[in-house]
N, C-alpha and C positions, 0 to 999 in steps of 0.2 A: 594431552597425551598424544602421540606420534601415533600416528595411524594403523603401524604394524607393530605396534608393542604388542611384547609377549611375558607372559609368567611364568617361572616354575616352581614359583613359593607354594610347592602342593599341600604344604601339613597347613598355611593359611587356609587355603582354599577349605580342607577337614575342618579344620575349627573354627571358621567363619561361616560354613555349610551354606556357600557361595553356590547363587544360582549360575548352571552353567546351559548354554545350546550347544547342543550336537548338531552340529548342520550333516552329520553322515545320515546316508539312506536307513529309511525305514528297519532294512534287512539288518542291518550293521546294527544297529541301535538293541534290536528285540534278544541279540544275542547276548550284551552285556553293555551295561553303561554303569554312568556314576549317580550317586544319591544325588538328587535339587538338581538334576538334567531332565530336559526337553529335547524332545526330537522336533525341529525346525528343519527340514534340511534343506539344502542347495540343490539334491537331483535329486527326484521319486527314485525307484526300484527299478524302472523300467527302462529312467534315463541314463543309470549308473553303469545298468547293464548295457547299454550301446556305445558308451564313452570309453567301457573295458575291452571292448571287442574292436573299435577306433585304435584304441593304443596299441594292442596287440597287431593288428595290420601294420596300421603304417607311424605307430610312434605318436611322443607325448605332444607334441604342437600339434599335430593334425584333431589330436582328442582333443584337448583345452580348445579349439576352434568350434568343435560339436558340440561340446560343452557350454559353450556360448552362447551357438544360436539351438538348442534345444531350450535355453533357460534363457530367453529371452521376453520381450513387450509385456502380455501381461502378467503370464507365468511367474516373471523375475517380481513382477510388479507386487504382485503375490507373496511373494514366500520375504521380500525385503519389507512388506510392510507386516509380517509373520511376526520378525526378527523385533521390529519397531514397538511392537505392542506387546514384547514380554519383555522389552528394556525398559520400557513404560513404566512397569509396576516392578520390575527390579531390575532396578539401574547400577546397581554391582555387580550383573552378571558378567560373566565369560562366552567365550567359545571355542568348540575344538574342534578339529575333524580325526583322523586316524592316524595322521602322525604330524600333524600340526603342518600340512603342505597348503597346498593350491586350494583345496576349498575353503578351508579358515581363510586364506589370505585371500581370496573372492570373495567371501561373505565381509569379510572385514572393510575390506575397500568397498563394498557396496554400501556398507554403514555407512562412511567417512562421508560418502559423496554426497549424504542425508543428513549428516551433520552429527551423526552420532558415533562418539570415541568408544573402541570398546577395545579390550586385550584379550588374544587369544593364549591358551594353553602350549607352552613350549614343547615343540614334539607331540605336541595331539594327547588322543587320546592312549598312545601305545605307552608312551612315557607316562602318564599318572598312573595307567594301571600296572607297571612295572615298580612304579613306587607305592602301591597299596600292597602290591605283595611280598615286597621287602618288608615293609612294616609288619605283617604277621609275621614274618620270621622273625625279624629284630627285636619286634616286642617280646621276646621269651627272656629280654637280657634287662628288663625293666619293671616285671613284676613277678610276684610269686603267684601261682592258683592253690584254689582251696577247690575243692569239689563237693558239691552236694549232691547225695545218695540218698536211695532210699525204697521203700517197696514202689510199686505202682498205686497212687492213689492217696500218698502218702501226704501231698500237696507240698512236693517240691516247688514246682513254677510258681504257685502263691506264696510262698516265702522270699521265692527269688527276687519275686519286684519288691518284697519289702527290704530288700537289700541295696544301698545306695552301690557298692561296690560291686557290681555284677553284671556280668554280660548274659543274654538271655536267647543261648543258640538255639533255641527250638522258633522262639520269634523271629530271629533272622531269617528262618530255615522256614518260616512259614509251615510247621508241621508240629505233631504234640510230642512226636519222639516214639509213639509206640505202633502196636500193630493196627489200630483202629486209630491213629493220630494225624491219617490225613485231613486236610479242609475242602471246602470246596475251590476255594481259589487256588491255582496251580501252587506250587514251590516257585521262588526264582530261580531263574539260570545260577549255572554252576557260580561262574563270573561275578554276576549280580550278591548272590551271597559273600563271595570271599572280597568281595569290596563293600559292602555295610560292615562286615566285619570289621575289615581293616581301619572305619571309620570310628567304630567304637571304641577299637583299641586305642587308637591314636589318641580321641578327645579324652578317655577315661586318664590314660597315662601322662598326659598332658596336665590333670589336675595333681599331680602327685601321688597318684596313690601308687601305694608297693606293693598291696595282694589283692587280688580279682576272684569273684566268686561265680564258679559253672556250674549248671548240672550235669550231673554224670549222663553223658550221651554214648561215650564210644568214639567209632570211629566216622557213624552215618547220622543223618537226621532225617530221617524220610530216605528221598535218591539225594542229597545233598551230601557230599562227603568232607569232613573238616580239613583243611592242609596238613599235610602229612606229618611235619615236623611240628607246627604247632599241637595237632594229636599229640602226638609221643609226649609232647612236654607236659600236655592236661594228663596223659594216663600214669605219668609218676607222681602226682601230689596227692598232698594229704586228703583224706573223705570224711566226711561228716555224715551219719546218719542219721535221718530224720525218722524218728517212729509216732505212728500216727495210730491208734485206735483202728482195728478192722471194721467196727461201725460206721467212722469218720471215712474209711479210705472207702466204704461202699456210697457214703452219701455224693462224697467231691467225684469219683468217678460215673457215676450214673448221672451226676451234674454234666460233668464236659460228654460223656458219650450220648444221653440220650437228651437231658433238659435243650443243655448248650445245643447241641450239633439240631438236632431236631427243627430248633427257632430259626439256624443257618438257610437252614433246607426248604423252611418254611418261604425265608426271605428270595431266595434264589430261586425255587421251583416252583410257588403258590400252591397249586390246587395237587399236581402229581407230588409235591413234596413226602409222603411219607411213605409209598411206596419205591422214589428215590432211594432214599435214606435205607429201607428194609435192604431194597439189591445190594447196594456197597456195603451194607454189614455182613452181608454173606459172601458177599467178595472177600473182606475182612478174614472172615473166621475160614471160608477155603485158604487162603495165604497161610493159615497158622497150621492148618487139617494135619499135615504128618508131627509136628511136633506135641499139639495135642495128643495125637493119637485117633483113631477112626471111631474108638466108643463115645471117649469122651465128645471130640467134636459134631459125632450125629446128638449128643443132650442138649450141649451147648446151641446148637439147631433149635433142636424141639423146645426149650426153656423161652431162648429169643423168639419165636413163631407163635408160643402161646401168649404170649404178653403183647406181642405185635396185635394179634385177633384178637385179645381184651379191649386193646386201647382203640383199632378201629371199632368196636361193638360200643363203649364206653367212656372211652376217651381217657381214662383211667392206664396211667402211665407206671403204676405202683409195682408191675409184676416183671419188672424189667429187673426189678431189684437182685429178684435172684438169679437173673441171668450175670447180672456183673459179679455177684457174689461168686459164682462157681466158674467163673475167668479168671475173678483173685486168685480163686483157691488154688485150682487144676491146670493155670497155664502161667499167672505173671510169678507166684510166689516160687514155684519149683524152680523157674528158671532164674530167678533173682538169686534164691540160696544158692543154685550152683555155681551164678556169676560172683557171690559176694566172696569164696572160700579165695578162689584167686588173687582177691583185692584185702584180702582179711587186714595185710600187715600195714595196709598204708590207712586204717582205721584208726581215728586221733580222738574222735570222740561219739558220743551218741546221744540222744535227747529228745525231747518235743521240738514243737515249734517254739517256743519262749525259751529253751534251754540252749538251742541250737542259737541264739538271738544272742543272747546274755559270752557264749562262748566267743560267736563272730566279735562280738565288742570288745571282747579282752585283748583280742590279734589287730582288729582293724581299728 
């Protein structure tokens, strides 16, 4: 391999899920990058920023000069044997910088001279992510969506993964989709999500399939907002409604809001874990407070508050129950029926979970 070979077989790269190094700074990296990338880089944060202040004075040889000797003896020594030891163990990889200039080809030739051949990214990193976001738009001309609906608690998302044809934007989005559905791990950057995206679409469409199955999100997932055009396309397809038993939709929700989240909080906060957990649900239920309304939201209060002082007294988690019950009732169902009158006509069928199963299979 030529020492500055380069690639722009990007849809290889998506379905190969080719390890890649980002030798851009730190800064650069936290704000978006690609799936199976490493931050490796060529200049820390501190050095990147004195090489831009270099160029700005007096121009690009005087910076590539500082750049040199900032990142030299053992520094260099450093970060090339960084580069050595993720090709080590993945000897496919790539690399990029931000538009596939002076750093990639500094890193590259610093490989070479250690004997190891590696290809960088055509045009960096500005050109692949130009082409993940072509691809969510393009992909609207390759497959058809189905949408999955349904109350809150309904066990949408549990169906979903039993769907081989599906994409699952609330796990991309790192969030449950509703008003108490944040986690404790941030969301990704904007960036970050609409490039997992774009790699889903690609490998799914890739195996041929012609209809994709979502859950009905809208237009946000948390702060995550879905691209514009790709939106518009999921908000004309058909919906599928999932009806679940108001018994079952109290069990599965009291699972993810108090069993699930609780063990999270457990894992993440040890000892202050459940008085954590208490604040952020009344952060939670403040964010909903006007569309509740002030009565209901001061029960919704008082219901959560006595089952929270059960469970510290007892440990006895049982009296949560009805605080999710009277969430269903008073805040997810009223706003679902209002949302659902709007959506009425693009309603193709209705069912269980095994009915909704048996229907997917006749399409897909």
């Amino acid at each position: 391999m030529n020492s500055l070979a380069q690639s722009d077989d990007f849809k290889s790269i998506v379905l190969n899920q080719t390890p890649l190094i980002d030798v851009r700074a730190a800064i650069e990296f936290e704000k978006g990058a690609f799936i199976n990338s490493v931050n490796l880089p060529l200049m820390d944060n501190r050095e990147r920023h004195l090489v831009g202040i270099e160029y700005k004075k007096r121009g690009s040889e005087s910076a590539t000069k500082l750049g040199y000797k900032l990142v030299s003896g053992d520094i260099k020594e450093r970060r090339v044997q960084a580069w050595l030891e993720f090709i080590k163990t993945h000897p496919d990889a790539m690399l990029y910088c931000f538009r596939g200039g002076q750093r990639s080809k500094i890193s590259q030739k610093w490989l070479k001279d250690r004997g190891e051949d590696i290809a960088r990214l055509k045009g960096g990193y500005k050109a692949f992510r130009t082409y993940l976001l072509d691809s969510i738009d393009n992909s609207i001309e390759s497959f058809s969506p189905i949408i999955l609906g349904g109350r809150t608690g309904s066990g949408k998302t549990i169906l979903l993964k039993k769907i081989d044809n599906s994409i699952d934007l609330e796990a991309l989005a790192n969030h449950r989709g509703s008003s108490f559905g944040r986690k404790i791990t941030p969301q990704p950057t904007q960036i970050n999500f609409e490039n997992a995206l774009s790699y889903k679409l690609i490998q799914k469409i890739d195996t041929g399939v012609k209809k994709l199955v979502f859950e009905d999100e809208g237009k946000y997932v948390g702060k995550i907002y879905i691209p514009k055009k790709f939106a518009s396309y999921l908000s004309k397809a058909p919906l599928l409604i999932l009806q679940t038993p108001t018994s079952k939709r109290v069990e599965i929700t009291f699972n993810e809001y108090i069993t699930s989240a609780q063990k999270s909080y457990l894992g993440a906060f040890k000892d202050e874990y459940l008085k954590i957990w208490h604040d952020d649900i009344h952060d939670a239920m403040k964010r909903i407070a006007r569309r509740l309304g002030m009565q209901r939201y001061e029960k919704a209060c008082s219901i959560f508050d006595a089952a929270y002082n059960e469970q510290k007294k007892s440990s006895n988690t049982d009296l949560y129950r009805e605080w999710v019950t009277y969430l269903l009732q008073e805040y997810y169902d009223p706003m679902y029926d209002y949302q659902i009158k709007s959506n009425a006509k693009q309603i193709v069928f209705q069912g269980d979970e095994e009915e909704i199963m048996e229907y997917l299979q006749s399409l897909i």
